[in-house]
C-alpha positions as CSV (number, residue, x, y, z in Angstrom):
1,X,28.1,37.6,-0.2
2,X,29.7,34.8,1.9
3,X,30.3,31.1,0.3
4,X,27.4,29.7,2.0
5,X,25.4,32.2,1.1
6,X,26.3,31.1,-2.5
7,X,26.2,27.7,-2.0
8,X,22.9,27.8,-0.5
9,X,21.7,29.9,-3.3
10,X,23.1,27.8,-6.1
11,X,21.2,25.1,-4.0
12,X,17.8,26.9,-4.4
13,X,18.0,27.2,-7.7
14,X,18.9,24.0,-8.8
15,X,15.9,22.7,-6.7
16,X,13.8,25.1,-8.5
17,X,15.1,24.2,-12.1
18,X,14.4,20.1,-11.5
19,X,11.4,21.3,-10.2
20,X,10.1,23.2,-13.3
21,X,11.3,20.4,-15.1
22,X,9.3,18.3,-13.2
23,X,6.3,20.4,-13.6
24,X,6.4,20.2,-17.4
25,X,6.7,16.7,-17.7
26,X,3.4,16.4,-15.6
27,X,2.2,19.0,-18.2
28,X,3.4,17.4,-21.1
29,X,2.0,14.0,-19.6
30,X,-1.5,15.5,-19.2
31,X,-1.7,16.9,-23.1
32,X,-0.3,14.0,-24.2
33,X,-3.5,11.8,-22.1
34,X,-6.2,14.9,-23.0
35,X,-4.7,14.6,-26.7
36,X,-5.1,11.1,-26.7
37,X,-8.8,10.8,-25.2
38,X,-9.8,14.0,-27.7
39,X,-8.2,11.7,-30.8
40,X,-10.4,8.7,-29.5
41,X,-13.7,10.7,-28.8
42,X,-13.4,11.9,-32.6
43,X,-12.1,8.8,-34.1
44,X,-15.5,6.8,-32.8
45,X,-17.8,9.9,-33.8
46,X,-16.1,9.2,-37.0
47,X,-16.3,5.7,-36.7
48,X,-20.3,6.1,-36.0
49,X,-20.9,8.9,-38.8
50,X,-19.1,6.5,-41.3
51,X,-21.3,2.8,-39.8
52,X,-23.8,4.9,-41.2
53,X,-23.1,4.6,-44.8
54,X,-21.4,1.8,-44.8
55,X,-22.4,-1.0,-47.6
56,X,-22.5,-4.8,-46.1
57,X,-20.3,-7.4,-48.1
58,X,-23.2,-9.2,-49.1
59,X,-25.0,-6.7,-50.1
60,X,-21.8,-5.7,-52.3
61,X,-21.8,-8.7,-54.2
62,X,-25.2,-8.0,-55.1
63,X,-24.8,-4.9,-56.2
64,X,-21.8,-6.2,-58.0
65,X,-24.0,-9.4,-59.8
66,X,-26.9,-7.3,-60.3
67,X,-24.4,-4.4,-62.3
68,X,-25.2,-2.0,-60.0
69,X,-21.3,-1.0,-59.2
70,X,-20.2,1.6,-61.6
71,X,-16.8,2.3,-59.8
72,X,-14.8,0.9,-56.8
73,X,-11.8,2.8,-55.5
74,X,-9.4,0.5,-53.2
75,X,-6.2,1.4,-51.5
76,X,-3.0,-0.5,-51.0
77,X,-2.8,-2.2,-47.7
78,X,-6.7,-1.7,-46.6
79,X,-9.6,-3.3,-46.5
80,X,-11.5,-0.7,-46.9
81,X,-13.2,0.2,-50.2
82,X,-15.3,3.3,-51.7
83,X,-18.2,2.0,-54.3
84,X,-20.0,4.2,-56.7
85,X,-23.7,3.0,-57.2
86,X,-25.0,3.9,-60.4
87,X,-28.1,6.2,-60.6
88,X,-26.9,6.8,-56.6
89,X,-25.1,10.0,-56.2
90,X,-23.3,9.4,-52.7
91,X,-20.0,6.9,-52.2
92,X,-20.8,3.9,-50.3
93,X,-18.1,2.3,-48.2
94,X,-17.6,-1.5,-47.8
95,X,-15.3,-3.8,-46.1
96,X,-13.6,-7.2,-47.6
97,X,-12.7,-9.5,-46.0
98,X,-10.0,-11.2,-48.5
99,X,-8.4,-8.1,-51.1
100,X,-7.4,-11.5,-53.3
101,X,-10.3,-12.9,-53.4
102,X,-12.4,-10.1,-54.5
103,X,-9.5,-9.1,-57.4
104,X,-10.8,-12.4,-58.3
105,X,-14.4,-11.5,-58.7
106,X,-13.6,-8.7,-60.0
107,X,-12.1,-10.4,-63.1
108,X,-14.4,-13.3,-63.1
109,X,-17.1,-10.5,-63.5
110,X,-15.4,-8.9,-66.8
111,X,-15.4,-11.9,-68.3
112,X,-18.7,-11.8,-67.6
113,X,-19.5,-8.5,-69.3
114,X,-19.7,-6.9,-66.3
115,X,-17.3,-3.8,-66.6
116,X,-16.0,-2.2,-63.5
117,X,-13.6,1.1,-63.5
118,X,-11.2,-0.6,-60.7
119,X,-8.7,2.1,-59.2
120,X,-5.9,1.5,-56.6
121,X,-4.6,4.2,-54.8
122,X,-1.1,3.5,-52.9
123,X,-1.3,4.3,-48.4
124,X,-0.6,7.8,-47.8
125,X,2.1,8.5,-44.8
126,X,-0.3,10.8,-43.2
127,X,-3.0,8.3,-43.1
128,X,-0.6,5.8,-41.3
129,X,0.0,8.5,-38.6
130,X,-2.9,7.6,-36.3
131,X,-2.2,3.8,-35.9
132,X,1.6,4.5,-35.6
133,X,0.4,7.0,-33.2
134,X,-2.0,4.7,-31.1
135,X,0.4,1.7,-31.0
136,X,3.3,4.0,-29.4
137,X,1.0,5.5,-26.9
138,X,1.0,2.4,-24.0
139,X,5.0,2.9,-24.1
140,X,5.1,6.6,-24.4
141,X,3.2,6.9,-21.1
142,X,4.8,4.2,-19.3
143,X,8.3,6.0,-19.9
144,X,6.6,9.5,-18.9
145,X,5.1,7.8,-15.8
146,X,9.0,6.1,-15.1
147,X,10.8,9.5,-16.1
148,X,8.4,11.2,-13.4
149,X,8.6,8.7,-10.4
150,X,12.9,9.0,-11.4
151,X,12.4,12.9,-11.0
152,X,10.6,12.9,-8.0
153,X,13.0,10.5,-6.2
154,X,15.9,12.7,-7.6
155,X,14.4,15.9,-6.1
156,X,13.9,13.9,-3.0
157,X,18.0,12.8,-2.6
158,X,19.4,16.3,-4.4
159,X,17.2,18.7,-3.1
160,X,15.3,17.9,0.0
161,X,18.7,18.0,2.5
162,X,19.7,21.4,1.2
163,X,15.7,22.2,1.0
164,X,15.7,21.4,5.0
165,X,18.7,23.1,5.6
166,X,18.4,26.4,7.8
167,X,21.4,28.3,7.2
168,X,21.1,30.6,10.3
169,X,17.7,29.9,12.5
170,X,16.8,32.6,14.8
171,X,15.2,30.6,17.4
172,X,17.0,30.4,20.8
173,X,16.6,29.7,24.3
174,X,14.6,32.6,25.1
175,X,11.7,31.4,22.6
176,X,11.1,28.5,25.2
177,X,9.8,28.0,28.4
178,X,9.2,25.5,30.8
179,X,11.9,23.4,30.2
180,X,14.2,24.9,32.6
181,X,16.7,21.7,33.1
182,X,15.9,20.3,29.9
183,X,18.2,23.6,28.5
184,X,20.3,23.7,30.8
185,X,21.3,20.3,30.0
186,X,21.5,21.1,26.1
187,X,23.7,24.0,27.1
188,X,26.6,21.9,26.8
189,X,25.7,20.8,23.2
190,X,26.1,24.5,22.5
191,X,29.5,24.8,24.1
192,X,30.5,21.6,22.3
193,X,29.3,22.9,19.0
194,X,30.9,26.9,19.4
195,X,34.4,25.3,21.6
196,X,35.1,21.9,20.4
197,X,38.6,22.0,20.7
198,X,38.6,22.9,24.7
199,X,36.6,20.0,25.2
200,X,38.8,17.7,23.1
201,X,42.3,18.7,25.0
202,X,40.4,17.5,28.4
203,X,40.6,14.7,26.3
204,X,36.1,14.8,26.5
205,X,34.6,13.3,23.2
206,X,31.8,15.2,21.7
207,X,28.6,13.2,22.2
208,X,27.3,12.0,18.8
209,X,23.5,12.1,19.2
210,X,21.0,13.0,21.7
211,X,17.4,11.7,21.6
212,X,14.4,13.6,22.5
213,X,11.6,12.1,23.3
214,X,7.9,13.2,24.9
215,X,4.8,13.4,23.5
216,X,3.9,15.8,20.5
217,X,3.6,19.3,20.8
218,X,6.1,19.5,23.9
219,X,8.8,21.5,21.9
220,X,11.1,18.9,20.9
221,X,11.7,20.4,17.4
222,X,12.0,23.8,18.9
223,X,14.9,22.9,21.3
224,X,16.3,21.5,18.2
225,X,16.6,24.8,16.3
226,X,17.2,26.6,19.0
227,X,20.9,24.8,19.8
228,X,21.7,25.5,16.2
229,X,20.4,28.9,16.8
230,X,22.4,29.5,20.2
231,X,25.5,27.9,18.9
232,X,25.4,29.8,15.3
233,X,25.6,26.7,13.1
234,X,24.0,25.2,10.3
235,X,20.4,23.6,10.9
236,X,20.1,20.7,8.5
237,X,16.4,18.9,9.3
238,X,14.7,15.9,7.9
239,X,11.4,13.4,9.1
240,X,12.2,10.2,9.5
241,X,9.5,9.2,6.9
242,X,11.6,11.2,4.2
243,X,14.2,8.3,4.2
244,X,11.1,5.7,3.4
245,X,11.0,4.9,-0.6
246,X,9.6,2.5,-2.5
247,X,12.4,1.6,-4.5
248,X,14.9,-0.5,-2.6
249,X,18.6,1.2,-1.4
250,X,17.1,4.7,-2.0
251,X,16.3,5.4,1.5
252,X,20.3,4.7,2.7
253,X,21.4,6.9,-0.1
254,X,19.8,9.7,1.3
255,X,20.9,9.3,4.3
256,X,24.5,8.9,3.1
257,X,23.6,12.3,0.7
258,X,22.3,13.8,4.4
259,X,25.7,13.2,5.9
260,X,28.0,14.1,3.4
261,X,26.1,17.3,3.6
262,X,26.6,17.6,7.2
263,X,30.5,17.2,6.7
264,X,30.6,20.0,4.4
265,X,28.8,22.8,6.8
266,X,30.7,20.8,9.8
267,X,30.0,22.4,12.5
268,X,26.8,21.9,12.2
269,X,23.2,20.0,13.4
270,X,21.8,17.2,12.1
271,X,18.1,16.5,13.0
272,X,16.1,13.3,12.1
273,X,12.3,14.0,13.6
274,X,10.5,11.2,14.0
275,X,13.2,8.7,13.8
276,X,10.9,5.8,15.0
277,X,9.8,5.5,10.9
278,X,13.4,4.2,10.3
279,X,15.1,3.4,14.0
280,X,12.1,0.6,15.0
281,X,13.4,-2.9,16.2
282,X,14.5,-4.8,13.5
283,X,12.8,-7.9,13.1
284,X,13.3,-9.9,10.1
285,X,14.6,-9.2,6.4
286,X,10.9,-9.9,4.8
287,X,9.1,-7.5,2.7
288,X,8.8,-4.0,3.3
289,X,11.3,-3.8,6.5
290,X,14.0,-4.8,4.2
291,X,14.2,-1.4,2.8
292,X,14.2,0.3,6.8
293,X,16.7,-2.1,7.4
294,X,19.0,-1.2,5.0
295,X,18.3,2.8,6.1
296,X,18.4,1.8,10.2
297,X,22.3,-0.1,9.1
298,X,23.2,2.9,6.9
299,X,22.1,5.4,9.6
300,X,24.3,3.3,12.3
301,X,26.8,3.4,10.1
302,X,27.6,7.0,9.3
303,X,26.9,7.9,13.0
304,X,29.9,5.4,13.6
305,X,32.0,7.2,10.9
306,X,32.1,10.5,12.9
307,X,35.9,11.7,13.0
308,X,36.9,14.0,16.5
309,X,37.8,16.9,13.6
310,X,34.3,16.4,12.9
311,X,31.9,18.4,15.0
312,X,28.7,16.7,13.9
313,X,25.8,16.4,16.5
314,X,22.9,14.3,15.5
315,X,19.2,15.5,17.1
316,X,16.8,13.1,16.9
317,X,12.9,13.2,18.4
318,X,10.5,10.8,18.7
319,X,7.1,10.2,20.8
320,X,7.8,6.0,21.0
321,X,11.1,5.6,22.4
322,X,10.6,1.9,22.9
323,X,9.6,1.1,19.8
324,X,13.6,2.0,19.1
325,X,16.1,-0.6,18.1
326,X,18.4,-1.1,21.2
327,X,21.5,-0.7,18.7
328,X,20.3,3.0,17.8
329,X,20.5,3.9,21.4
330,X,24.0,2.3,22.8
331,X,26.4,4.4,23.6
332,X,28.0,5.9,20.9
333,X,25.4,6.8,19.0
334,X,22.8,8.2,21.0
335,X,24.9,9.0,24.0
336,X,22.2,11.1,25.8
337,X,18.2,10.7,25.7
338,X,16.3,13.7,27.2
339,X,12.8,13.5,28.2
340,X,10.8,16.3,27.1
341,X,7.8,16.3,29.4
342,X,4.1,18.8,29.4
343,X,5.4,22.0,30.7
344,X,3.8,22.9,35.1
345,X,2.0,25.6,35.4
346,X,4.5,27.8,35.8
347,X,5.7,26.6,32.9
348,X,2.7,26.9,30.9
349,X,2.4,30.7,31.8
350,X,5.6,31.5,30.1
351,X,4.8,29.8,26.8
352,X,1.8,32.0,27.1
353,X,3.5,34.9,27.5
354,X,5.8,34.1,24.7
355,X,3.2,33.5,22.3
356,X,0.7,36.6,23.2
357,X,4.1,38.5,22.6
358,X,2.2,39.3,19.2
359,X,-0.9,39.5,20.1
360,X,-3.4,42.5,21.5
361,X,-4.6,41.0,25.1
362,X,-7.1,43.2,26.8
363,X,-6.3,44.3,30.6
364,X,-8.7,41.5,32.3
365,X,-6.8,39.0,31.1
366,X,-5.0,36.9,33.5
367,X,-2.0,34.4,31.5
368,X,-2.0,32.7,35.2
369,X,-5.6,31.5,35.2
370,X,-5.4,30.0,31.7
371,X,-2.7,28.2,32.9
372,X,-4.3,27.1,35.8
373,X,-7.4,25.3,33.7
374,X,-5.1,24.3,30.9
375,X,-3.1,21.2,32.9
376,X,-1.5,18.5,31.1
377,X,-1.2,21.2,27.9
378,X,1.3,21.2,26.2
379,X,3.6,24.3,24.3
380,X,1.9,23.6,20.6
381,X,-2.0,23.4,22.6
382,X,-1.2,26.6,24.5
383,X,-0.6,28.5,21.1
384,X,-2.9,27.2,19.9
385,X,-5.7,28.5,22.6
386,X,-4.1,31.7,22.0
387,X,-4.2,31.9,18.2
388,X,-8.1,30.8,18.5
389,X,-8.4,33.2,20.5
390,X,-7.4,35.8,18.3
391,X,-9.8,34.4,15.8
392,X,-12.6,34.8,17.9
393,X,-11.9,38.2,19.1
394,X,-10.9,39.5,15.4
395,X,-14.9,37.4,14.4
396,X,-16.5,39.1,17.2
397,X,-15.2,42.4,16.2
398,X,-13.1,43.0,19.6
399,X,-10.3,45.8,20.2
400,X,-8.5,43.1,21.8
401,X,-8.6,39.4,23.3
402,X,-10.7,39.6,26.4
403,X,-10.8,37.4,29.2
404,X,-14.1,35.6,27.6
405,X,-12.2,35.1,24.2
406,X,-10.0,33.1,25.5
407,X,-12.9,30.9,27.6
408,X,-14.1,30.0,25.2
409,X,-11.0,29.0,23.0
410,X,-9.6,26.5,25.8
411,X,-13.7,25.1,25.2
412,X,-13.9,25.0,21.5
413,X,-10.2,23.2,22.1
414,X,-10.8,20.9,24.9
415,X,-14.5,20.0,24.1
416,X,-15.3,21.4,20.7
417,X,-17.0,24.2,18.8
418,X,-20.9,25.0,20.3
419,X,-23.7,24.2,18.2
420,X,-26.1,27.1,19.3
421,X,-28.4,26.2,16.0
422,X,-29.2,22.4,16.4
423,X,-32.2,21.8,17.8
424,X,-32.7,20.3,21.1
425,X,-36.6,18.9,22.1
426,X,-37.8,19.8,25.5
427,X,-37.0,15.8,26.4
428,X,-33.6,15.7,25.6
429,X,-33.0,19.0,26.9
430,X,-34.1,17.4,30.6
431,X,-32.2,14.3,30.2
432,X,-29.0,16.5,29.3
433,X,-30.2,19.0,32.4
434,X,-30.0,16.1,34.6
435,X,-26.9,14.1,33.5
436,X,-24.9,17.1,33.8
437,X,-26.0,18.4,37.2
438,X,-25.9,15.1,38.1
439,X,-21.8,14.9,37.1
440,X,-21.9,18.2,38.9
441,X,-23.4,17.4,42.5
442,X,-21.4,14.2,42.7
443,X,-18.0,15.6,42.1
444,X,-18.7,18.6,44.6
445,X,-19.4,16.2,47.4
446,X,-16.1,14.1,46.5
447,X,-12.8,15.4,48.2
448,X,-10.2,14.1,45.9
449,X,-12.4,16.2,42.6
450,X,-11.6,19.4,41.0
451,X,-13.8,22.1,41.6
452,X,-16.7,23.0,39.4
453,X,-16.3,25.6,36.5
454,X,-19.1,25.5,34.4
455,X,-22.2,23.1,33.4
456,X,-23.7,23.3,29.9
457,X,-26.6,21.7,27.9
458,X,-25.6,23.2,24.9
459,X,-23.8,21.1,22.4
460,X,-20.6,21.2,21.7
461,X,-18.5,18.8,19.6
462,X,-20.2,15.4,19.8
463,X,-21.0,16.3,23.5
464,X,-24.9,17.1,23.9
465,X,-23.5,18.8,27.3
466,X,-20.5,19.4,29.7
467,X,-19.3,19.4,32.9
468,X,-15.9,21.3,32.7
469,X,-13.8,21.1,36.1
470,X,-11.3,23.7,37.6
471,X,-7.7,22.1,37.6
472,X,-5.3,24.5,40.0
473,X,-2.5,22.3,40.3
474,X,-0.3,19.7,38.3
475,X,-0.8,16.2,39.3
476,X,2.3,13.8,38.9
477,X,1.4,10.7,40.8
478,X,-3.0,9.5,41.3
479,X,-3.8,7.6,44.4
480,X,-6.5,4.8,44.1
481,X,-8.9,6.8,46.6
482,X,-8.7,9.6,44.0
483,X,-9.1,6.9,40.7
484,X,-12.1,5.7,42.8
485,X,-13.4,8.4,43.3
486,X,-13.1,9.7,39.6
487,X,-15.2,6.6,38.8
488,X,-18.2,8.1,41.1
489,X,-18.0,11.6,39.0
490,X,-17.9,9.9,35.5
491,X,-21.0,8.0,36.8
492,X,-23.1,10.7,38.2
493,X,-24.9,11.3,34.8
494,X,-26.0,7.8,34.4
495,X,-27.0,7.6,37.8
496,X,-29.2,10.9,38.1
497,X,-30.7,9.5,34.8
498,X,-31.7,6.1,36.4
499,X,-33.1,8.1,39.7
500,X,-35.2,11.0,38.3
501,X,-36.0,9.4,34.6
502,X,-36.0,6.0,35.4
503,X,-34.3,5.4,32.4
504,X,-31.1,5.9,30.6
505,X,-29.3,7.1,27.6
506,X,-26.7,6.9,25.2
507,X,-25.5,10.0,26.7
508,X,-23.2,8.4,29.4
509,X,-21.4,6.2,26.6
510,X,-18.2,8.1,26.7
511,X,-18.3,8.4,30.7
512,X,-18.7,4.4,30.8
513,X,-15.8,4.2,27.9
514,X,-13.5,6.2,30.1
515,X,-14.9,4.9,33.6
516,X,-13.9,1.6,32.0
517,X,-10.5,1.8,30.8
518,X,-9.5,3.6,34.3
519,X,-10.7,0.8,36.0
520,X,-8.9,-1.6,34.0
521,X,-5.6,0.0,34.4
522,X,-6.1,0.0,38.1
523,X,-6.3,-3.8,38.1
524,X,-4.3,-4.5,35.4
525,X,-1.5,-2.5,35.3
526,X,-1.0,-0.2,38.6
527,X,-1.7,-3.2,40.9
528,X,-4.7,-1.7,42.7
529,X,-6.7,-4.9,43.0
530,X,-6.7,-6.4,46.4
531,X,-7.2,-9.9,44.7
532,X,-4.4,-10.0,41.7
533,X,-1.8,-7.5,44.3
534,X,0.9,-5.1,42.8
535,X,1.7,-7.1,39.5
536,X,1.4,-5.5,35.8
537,X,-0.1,-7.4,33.8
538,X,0.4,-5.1,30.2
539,X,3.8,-5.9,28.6
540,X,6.4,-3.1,27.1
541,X,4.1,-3.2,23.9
542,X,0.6,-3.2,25.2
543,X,-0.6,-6.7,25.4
544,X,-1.7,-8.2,28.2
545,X,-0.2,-11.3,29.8
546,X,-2.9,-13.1,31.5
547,X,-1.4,-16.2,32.0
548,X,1.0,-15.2,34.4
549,X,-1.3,-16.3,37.2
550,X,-3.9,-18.8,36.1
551,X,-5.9,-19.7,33.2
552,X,-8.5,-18.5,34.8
553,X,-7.0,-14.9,35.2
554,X,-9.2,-12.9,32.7
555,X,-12.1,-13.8,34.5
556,X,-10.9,-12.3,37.5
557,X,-9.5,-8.8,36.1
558,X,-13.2,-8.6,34.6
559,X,-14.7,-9.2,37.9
560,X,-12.6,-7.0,39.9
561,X,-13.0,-4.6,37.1
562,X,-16.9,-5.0,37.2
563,X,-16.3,-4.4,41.1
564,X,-15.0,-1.1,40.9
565,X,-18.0,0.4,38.2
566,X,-20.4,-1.5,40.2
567,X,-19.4,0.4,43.2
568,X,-18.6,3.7,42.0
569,X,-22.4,3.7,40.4
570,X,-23.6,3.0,43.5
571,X,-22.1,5.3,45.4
572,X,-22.8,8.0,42.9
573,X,-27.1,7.0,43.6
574,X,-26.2,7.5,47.3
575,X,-24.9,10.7,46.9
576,X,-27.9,12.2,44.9
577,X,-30.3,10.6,47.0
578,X,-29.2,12.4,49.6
579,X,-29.2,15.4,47.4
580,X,-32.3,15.2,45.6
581,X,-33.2,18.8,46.5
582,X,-30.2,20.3,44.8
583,X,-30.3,18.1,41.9
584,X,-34.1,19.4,40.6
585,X,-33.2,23.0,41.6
586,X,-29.8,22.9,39.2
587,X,-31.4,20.9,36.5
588,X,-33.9,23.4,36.6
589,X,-31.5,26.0,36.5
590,X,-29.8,24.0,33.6
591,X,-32.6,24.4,31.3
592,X,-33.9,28.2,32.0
593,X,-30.1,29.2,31.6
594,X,-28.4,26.7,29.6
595,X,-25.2,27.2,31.2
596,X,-23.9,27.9,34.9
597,X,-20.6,29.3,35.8
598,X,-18.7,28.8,38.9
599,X,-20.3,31.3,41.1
600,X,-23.4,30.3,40.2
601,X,-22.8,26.7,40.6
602,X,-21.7,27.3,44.4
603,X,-25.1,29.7,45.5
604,X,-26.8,26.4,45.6
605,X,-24.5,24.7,48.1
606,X,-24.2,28.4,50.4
607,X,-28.3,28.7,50.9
């Protein structure tokens, strides 16, 4: 067995012995509360059962004037007496409120003739167990509770780095696709991390860190392992959220524990996902950014403290570059940030490939369509179409994914899972009929729009229908004629309800949402209104600047904004005016069938 075999195993063990301790103090903490509640349930049952026969003081000293008392029976320290009644078989119990006091009535009262057997009984240590018992308690729990929140930080800084740390991952370059430059770029990392010294004699310094940064699900963890994987070297991971603790200077001693690691296994990776949680812009020492200030400086710090002997590479990822603090990504530290992007279509067909590697696909299905209606997808989506897919097939007792398996997978992901069971009234089943053909018609007679898939009335999701669109190619730049013309195609629903109902829904309410928002940007921040010109009105952080032109300058995006709707819906009247005839024939066809595929779709427009 090799020494970091060892090492890793002594590691694993440790982390599972502080975790068993762990566990039994939250066991030992939960007797010691269930003990405690069982303890006070029977102490007030006893409490009750004894109110019962209890005698009242006043009624005592009756008893005692009218020589009714044969016996009383005190103990040392209480207040609490046992009185024998005479011609009464059963104890009575009483409660004085001054023990000197009633000695002294006692005594007054056998000079009065009236004898009374008086016996004193010293405390017994087993009777003084409960209230020593219940006046520890508070403080036994409050140390438990401490001890615990001490062990769970501990794990946290002793175990978590060599929890996270993958001695020898098998993931390489050939597990992804679509990022063709993006690896070959990161194939000098590799060379780096297996040849320092080549690179070193040049008189080349390693870089230090490189950021990678798109939007989640692109791979960016993947490409992570898979340089450790392709270069052989340890694979030490942690979230940036791990290095957040409650407790002040806790979060930079992890990250100092992290590094000192990282020397150790030298060569080696060190990634921080989702860095953003401790690398945002630092501004001010209040409060809670104290404590991420303190792990952002200590962070800096050790990057700064790499050696050239040491063959460190710190991997970062994030999906907010700019919310980044500009000292983080100088050079130095950071020396390279990749962008990660949504994989083409080409791309997009070898991630499926990879991931159907494992799975039974029948012969009619075609990888290369999926990836033509799956645009904008990215690596994590596309596995997972393909691993509902499976579940679907395996539910509907198939030999293999087919072709309609994995329909409806990209449906249940894109627009939800179909509610064949609700019940739909004839009425709403017309308005649906209408609003979707209505989508339908109007985005057939617009150049710039996709080509019709399918229509459906039946729900899915939140959706009480759906017009899903046939996207062939990967669209990098939209012009305005095509943002204008999107408008028209959200609108079509409203505007077939207006013209055949006279009347409309709710149903459009995430067509106007979206219609909305595209408008704005086009005025607002991609300089597409003829009025405000080609200035960007959204800052860096998403607020908008309206006073750089006017005072008077939100009025005028709302206008121009209220422009482009207005015009889109009436454009999107015109166009089923003019196609009245086809609208009531695919309605029509709407609510016989409930759903129309492609070919379908297009007989109406070939009569």
């Amino acid at each position: 067995m090799s020494k970091d075999k060892k090492h890793q195993d002594s590691n694993k063990q440790k982390k599972k012995e502080e975790t068993s301790k762990l566990i039994l103090l939250i066991i030992l903490l939960v007797v010691l509360i269930a003990v405690t509640a069982i303890l006070i349930i029977y102490q007030q049952k006893n409490k009750d059962k004894e109110d019962e026969n209890v005698l009242a003081y006043t009624e005592l000293i009756k008893e005692i004037q009218n020589k009714n008392v044969e016996e009383i029976e005190m103990t040392v320290g209480s207040t609490t007496l046992k009185v024998k009644l005479k011609e009464v078989e059963e104890e009575k119990k009483a409660i004085i409120p001054n023990t000197q006091v009633f000695m002294e009535l006692i005594q007054n009262q056998a000079l009065e003739g009236n004898e009374i057997k008086l016996t004193q009984k010293p405390q017994s240590i087993l009777a003084q167990i409960p209230s020593y018992f219940f006046s520890l308690l508070p403080t036994a729990i409050m140390l438990a509770l401490f001890i615990m929140i001490f062990k769970m930080q501990g794990l946290g800084e002793k175990g978590q780095v060599y929890e996270d740390t993958e001695r020898s991952t098998k993931v390489t370059f050939e597990d992804i696709a679509g990022l063709d430059e993006e690896k070959e770029e990161l194939k000098e990392i590799v060379e780096f991390l297996k040849q320092p010294k080549q690179f070193t004699e040049m008189g080349a310094k390693i870089p230090k860190g490189v950021l990678l940064y798109g939007k989640p699900g692109t791979g960016k963890t993947l490409i992570a392992k898979a340089i450790a994987g392709e270069a052989n070297v340890p694979f030490i991971s942690m979230s940036g959220s791990e290095f957040i603790e409650m407790f002040a200077g806790l979060g930079a001693s992890r990250v100092r524990k992290l590094f000192d690691k990282a020397r150790k296994l030298s060569p080696c990776i060190v990634f921080i996902d989702e860095i953003d949680a401790i690398g945002s812009r630092r501004t001010s020492n209040n409060g809670a950014e104290t404590e991420n200030n303190q792990t952002l400086n200590q962070l800096l710090v050790e990057m700064d403290g790499f050696s050239s002997e040491e063959t460190i590479i710190v991997l970062a990822a994030t999906n907010r570059p700019e919310m980044l603090d500009k000292a983080l990504l100088r050079p130095g530290r950071f020396d390279r940030q990749i962008t990660i992007p949504s994989p083409d279509i080409v791309g997009r067909e070898e991630i499926l490939k990879i991931h159907s590697r494992d799975k039974k696909l029948s012969e009619d299905v075609s990888l290369h369509s999926i990836a033509e209606d799956t645009a904008g997808f990215t690596g994590a989506e596309l596995a997972n179409i393909l691993n509902e897919s499976a579940i679907i097939a395996t539910k509907k007792q198939h030999s293999a994914i087919t072709s309609d398996d994995l329909d409806e997978a990209v449906k249940k992901v894109t627009v939800g899972l179909e509610k064949t069971s609700r019940k739909t009234s004839d009425k709403d089943k017309k308005l649906t009929a209408y609003h979707e053909a209505g989508h339908a018609i109007v985005s057939q007679f617009l150049p710039t729009q996709t080509a019709v898939k399918e229509v459906s009335i039946v729900p899915r999701g939140v959706a009480g229908g759906y017009t899903m669109y046939k996207s062939n190619e990967d669209k990098y730049f939209i012009s305005r004629t095509e943002m204008e013309e999107k408008l028209v195609a959200l609108l079509g629903g409203r505007a077939a309800e207006k013209l055949v109902l006279n009347d409309i829904s709710t149903g459009a309410s995430n067509d106007i949402e979206v219609a909305t928002n595209i408008a704005k940007d086009m005025v607002t921040v991609y300089g597409m209104s003829d009025i405000i010109g080609p200035i960007c009105l959204k800052d860096s952080e998403g607020n908008f600047e309206y006073q750089l032109l006017g005072n008077n300058m939100e009025d005028v995006v709302g206008q121009e904004v209220k422009k482009l709707i207005d015009t889109a819906y009436q454009k999107a009247q015109q166009i089923l005016l003019q196609n009245m005839n086809l609208l009531h024939a695919i309605a029509s066809e709407l609510i016989a069938k409930e759903k129309i595929n492609e070919e379908e779709f297009n007989k109406f427009f070939n009569m």
